[in-house]
N, C-alpha and C positions, 0 to 999 in steps of 0.2 A: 682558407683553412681555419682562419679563427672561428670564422661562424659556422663551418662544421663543427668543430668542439663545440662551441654555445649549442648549438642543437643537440647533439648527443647529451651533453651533460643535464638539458631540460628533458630529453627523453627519459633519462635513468633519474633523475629526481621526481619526475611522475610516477613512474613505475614503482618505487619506492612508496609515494606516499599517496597515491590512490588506493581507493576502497576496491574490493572486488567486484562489487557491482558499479563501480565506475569503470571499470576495466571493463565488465561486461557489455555496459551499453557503448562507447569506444569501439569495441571489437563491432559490436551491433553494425553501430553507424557506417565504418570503414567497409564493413561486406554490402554493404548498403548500396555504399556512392562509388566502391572500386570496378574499374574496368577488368572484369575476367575475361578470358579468351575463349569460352565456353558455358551456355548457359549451365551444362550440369556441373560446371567445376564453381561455380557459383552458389549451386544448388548444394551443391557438398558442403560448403563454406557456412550456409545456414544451420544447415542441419547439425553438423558438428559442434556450433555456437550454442543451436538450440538444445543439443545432448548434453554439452561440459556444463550447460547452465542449471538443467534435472539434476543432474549428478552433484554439483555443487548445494542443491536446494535442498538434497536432502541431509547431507551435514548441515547447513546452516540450521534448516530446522527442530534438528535436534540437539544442536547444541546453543542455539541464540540464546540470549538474557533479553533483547531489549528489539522492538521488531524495529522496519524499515521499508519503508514505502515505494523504493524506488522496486523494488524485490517485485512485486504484483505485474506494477510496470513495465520488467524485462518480459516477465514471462509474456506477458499478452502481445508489447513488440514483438519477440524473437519468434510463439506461432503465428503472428499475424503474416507476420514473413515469411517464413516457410511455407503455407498454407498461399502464399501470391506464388510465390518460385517455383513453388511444385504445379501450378497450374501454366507458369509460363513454360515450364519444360514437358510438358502435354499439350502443348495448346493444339499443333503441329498434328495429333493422333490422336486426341483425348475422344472422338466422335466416331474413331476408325474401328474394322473388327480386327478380333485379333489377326485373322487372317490376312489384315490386308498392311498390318505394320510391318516395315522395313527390318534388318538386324538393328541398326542404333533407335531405332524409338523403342524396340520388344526390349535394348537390353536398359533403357532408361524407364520401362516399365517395371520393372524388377527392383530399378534402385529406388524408385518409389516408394516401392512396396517395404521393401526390407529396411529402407530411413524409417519411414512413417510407422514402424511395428518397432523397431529399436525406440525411439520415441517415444510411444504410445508405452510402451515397458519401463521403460522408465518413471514417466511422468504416474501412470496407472496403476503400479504393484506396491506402491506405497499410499496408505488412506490420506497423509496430510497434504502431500501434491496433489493426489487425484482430486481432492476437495477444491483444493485452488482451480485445477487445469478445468473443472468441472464446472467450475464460478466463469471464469474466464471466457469459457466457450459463450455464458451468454451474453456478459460484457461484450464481446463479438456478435453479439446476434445470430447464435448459436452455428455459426458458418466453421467452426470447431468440432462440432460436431458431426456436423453433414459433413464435414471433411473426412475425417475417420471412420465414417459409417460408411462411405462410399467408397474409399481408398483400401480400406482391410474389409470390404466386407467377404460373403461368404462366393458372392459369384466370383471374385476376383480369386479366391484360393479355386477355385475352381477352376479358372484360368490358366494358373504360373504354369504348369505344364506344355500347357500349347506357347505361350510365351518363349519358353526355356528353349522349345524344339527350332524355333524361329531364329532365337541368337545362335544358334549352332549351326541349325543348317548352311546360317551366313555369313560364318567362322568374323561373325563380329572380333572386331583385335584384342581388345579391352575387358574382353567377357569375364576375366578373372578377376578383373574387382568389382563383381558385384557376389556377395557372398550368399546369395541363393543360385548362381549356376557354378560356384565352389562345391557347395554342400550336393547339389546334383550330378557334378564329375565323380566326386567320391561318393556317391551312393547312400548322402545321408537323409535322414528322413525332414522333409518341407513341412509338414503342417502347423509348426508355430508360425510361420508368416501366413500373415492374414487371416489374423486371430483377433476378435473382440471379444474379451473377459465380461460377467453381467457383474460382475463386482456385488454379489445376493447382501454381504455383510453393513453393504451402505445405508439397505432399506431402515435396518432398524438404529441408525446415525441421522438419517431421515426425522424417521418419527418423533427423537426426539427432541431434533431441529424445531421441528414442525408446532410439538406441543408447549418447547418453550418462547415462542415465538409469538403464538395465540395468547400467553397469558403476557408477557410483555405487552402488547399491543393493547390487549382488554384493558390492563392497568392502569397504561399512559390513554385510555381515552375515558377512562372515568374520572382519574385525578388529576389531569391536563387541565380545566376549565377551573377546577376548584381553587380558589383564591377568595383574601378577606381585606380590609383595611381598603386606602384608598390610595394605593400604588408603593411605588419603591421612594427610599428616602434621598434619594438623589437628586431626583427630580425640581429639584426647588432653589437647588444651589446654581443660579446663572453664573458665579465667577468659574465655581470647580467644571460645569459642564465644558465650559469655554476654554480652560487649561486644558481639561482632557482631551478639547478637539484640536487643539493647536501641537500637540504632541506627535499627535496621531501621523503613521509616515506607514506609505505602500507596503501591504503583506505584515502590517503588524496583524499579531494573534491576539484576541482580545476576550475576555472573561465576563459571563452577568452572573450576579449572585440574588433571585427574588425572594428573598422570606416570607413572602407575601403568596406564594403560591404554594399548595402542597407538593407538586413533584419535586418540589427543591427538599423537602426531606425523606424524600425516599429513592434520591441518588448517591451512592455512596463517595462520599468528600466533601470538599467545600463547594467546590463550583461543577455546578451540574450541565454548563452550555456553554459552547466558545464558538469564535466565528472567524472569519476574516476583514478585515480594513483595506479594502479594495484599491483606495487612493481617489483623490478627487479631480478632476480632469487636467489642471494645472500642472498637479506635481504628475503624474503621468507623463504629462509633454515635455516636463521637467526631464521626465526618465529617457525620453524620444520613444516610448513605446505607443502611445496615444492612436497614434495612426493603423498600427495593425492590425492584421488579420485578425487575429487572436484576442484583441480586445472586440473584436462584433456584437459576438453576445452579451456585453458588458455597458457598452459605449452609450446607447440612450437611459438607462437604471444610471449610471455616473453623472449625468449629467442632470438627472431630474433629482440629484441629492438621496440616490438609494444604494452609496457605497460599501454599505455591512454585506457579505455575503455569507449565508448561510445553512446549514441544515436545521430543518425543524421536524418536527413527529408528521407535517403531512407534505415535507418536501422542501426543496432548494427553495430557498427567498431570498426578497433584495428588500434589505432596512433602510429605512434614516435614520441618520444620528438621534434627532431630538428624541424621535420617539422610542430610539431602542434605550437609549441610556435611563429609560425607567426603569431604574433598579436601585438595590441596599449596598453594593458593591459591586466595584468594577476593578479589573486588572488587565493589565496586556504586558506581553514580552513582544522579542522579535527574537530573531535568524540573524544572528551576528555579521554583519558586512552582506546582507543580502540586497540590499541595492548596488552595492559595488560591483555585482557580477554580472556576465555577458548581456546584452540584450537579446539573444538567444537562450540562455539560461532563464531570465526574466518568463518570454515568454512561453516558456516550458508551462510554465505552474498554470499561466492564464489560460493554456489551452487544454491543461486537464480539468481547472475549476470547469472552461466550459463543457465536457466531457462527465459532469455531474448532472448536470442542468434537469434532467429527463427522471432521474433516477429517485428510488422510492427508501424508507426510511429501514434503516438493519435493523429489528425488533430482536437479532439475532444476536447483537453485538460482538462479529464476527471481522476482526481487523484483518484477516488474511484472505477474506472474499471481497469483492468492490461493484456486484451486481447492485448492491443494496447500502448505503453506507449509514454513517450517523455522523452526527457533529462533525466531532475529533475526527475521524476517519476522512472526513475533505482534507484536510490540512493533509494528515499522513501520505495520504495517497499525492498530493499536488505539492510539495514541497521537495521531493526527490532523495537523493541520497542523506536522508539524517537519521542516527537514529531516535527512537521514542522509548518511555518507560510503556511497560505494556504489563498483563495480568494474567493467570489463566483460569476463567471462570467455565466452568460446565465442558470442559475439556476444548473453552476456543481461546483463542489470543484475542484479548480485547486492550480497544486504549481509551481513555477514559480523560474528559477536561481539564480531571484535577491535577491526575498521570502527567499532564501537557505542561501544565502552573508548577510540577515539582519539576521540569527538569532543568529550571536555570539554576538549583541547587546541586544539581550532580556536577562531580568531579571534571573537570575540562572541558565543561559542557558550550555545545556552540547557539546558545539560547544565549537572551540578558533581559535579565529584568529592565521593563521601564515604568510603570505603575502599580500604584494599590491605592483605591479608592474609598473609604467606608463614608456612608452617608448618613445623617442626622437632623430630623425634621427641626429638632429645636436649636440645635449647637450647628449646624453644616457640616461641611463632608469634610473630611480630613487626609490629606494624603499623608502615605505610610512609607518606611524607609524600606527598603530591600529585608534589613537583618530580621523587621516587624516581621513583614510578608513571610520572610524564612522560620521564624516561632510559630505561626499560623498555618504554617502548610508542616508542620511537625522536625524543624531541623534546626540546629544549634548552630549559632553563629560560633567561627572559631579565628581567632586572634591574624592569622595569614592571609582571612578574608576570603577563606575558605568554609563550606558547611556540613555538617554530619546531621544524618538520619537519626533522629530519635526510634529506639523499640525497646520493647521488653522478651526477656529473655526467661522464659517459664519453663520453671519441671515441677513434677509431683513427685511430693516428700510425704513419706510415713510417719504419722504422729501417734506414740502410745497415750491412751487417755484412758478416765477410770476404768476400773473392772479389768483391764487386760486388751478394752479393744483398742483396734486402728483403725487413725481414720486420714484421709487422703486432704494433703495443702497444697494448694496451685501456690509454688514460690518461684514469686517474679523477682526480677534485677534489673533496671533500667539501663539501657545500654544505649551507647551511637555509633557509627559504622560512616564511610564514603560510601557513596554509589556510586558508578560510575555507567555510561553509557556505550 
C-alpha cells in the first residue's frame, strides 16, 4: 500500500511539473510499447496523439517567446508513426480491389481516410505548420508525402462510395464510428475527405525562401575564405589551451570568436559559430555510453582525437581540439546536470547528432525546419526538451550562437556558464568571470546574482527650432528588464 502511494504521488508530481511536450512524447512512447487489443484501436491511439499534437502546435506557435526543439522532434515521431500504423492496418488489403475487401477492412478503409484528412487539415490550413509538416516530409525522405498523396488522393475519393456500400452491405457492427459512413446514413455530403488543397499562396513564400537563400549562400562563399593576420590569438598560450581542455566535460556547447576572418563581422553578435564537445573516449566509458549503438557514427572521429562536432557552410564535421581552438576567443556553457540524466536520455541527443550527419547547411536560417540546419540548430534540434532565445527575421524563427551564449543570463535559466576565453599574442589569454562575460554579451550584473538585459528605450519627440520649424529627436532612456525562457 505504501508503495502505491509513492507511485501515485511520483505520478502527480510529474504531471505537475512536466512540460507539454514531455507529456507529449511520454504519451508517444506509451502508444508505442502498449499492448492494444486491436491493431485499429491502436491506430486510433496514434492519430489522436498525432491530432492534440497539431492542435496544440498551433497555439504554441502563436503564442511562443522562445522556440524548442524537442517541438520538430514530436512532430516527425508522431507522423512517422502514424504513417507505419496506417500501413499495418492495410497491410492485410492494401493490394486488394475494392471489390474484394471484407466489411472490417472496407470499414478501416474509411478510417483511414477520414484520420489522415482530419490530420492533413489540421497540419495543412495553417501556413506555419504546413511549413514544418512540409520540412518534415523530407526529413523523412518524403515517404510523408507519398503518404498523403496516395492515401487522400483523387482515386481513392472516387472510391469511398463503393467502400461505404461494402460496410453496409455487411452490416459491419462498428460502422458508426467511422464518421464518413455517419455523414452517408444522414445524407451528407463526402467530398472534403480526400481532398488535397495545392496551398497556390506557398509559391510566392517559396520564392522568397528561394531568393534569400541564394544571396546568403553567394555571401558566405565569397567572404568565407577571406581572412588576414596570421591566425587567432589563442593559439600560442599552451597553459590556457590545456585549462580549456581539461574543463571540457561531454555535450558542453562551445563558442569560437575569429577576428581574423571577415564573416565574423558580418554575423550579427559576438560569436558567429558554436559547436559541440563530444567527449573523449574515456569519459564516455566513464558515462557507460561508449559501447552503443548510437555512438557508431561517432566512435572511430573520438578516437582519432576529432571530438568538436559541428556545423559549417559546407556540412557536418569532426574537429580537433588543437586545431580548432585557433581562435581570439573562446567560451562554453553546458545543460545543467545533463550528465546526471538517463542513459537513455544521454543517448537520445547522440542519435539525433547522428541524424545530421548527411544533412546540407540552412542558407535559410530557419529553426522550425531541420531538412537543412546550421550551427546552433544541431544543438537545438539534439538537445530535446529546452527552451532557446530565438528571433524573427524575414518572417522565420531563427536561433543564432550569440542567442545560445545569452541564455545563461536569463531568469532560471537551465544553462551555466563555464568559460570565457580572450586571447593575446603579447600578454596571453585571459579567463573572464561570468559577471565580465554578462557586460559583454549586453547584461547587468545584479547584487542577488542575478542579470538584467540592457536596452534602450526610444521615442520621437518634437523640437521647435528657429523660424517656427519642427524638427524630429530619437529620445532614448537606457533601461534593463529579466528575460526569461
Amino acid at each position: 500500500m505504501n508503495f502505491m502511494k509513492l507511485l501515485i504521488l511520483f505520478l502527480l508530481c510529474f504531471r505537475v511539473s512536466a512540460t507539454e511536450f514531455q507529456k507529449f512524447e511520454k504519451h508517444l512512447e506509451y502508444i508505442r510499447t502498449h499492448n492494444y487489443s486491436s491493431i485499429n484501436k491502436k491506430h486510433f491511439a496514434i492519430y489522436q496523439h498525432t491530432l492534440n499534437l497539431g492542435s496544440y502546435s498551433l497555439d504554441y506557435l502563436n503564442t511562443r517567446q522562445n522556440g524548442n526543439g524537442l517541438f520538430l522532434e514530436l512532430i516527425k515521431e508522431s507522423w512517422r508513426s502514424y504513417i507505419k500504423i496506417t500501413k499495418e492496418l492495410q497491410a492485410d488489403h492494401n493490394l486488394l480491389k475494392v471489390s474484394e475487401l471484407t466489411g472490417e477492412q472496407a470499414l478501416n478503409q474509411l478510417f483511414i481516410i477520414e484520420r489522415t484528412q482530419s490530420l492533413y487539415n489540421t497540419y495543412m490550413d495553417n501556413k506555419q505548420t504546413r511549413v514544418i509538416l512540409k520540412d518534415q516530409s523530407l526529413v523523412l525522405e518524403n515517404k510523408l508525402k507519398s503518404f498523403l498523396e496516395t492515401t487522400l488522393s483523387s482515386k481513392v475519393r472516387d472510391r469511398i462510395n463503393s467502400i461505404i456500400k461494402i460496410v453496409e452491405r455487411n452490416e459491419v457492427e462498428n460502422k458508426f464510428e467511422s464518421i464518413i459512413f455517419t455523414k452517408y446514413s444522414n445524407k451528407e455530403a463526402l467530398n472534403s475527405f480526400a481532398n488535397l488543397d495545392a496551398h497556390v499562396s506557398d509559391f510566392f513564400s517559396r520564392l522568397l525562401t528561394i531568393s534569400t537563400n541564394s544571396l546568403s549562400y553567394s555571401f558566405g562563399a565569397i567572404a568565407g575564405p577571406i581572412e588576414w593576420g596570421d591566425g587567432g590569438q589563442l593559439r600560442n598560450d599552451r597553459a590556457a589551451i590545456d585549462k580549456i581542455y581539461q574543463e571540457l566535460k561531454p555535450l558542453d556547447i562551445i563558442f569560437e570568436k575569429k577576428a581574423y576572418k571577415l564573416t565574423d563581422y558580418t554575423i550579427p553578435g559576438y560569436w558567429g559559430h558554436n559547436a559541440v564537445w563530444l567527449g573523449t573516449k574515456e569519459q564516455l566509458i566513464e558515462l557507460g555510453i561508449w559501447e552503443s549503438k548510437e555512438l557508431d557514427p561517432f566512435r572511430d572521429r573520438i578516437e582519432n582525437g576529432q571530438s568538436i562536432f559541428e556545423m559549417r557552410k559546407w556540412g557536418i564535421t569532426f574537429a580537433n581540439y588543437e586545431k580548432w581552438i585557433n581562435m581570439d576567443a573562446y567560451a562554453s556553457i553546458r545543460v545543467k546536470g545533463i550528465l546526471e540524466k538517463s542513459k537513455e536520455d544521454l543517448l537520445k541527443i547522440f542519435r539525433i547528432f547522428g541524424e545530421q550527419m548527411d544533412k546540407s547547411y540552412d542558407f535559410g536560417f530557419n529553426a522550425d525546419t531541420s531538412f537543412k540546419i546550421t550551427c546552433s540548430e544541431v544543438i537545438y534540434l539534439a538537445y530535446g526538451d529546452y527552451n532557446w532565445p530565438t528571433e524573427r527575421i524575414f518572417g522565420r524563427n531563427t536561433i543564432s550562437p550569440n542567442g545560445m551564449a545569452e541564455a545563461i543570463f536569463y531568469k532560471n535559466s537551465p544553462y551555466q556558464f563555464v568559460s570565457y576565453v580572450t586571447g593575446d599574442e603579447d600578454k596571453g589569454a585571459t579567463f573572464h568571470s561570468k559577471e565580465y562575460f554578462a557586460n559583454l554579451m549586453g547584461f547587468n550584473a545584479k547584487k542577488d546574482g542575478s542579470f538584467k538585459k540592457r536596452y534602450n528605450e526610444c521615442r520621437l519627440k518634437y523640437k521647435r527650432i528657429r523660424r517656427g520649424s519642427i524638427k524630429l529627436i530619437n529620445h532614448c532612456i537606457k533601461k534593463e528588464k529579466y528575460l526569461s525562457l
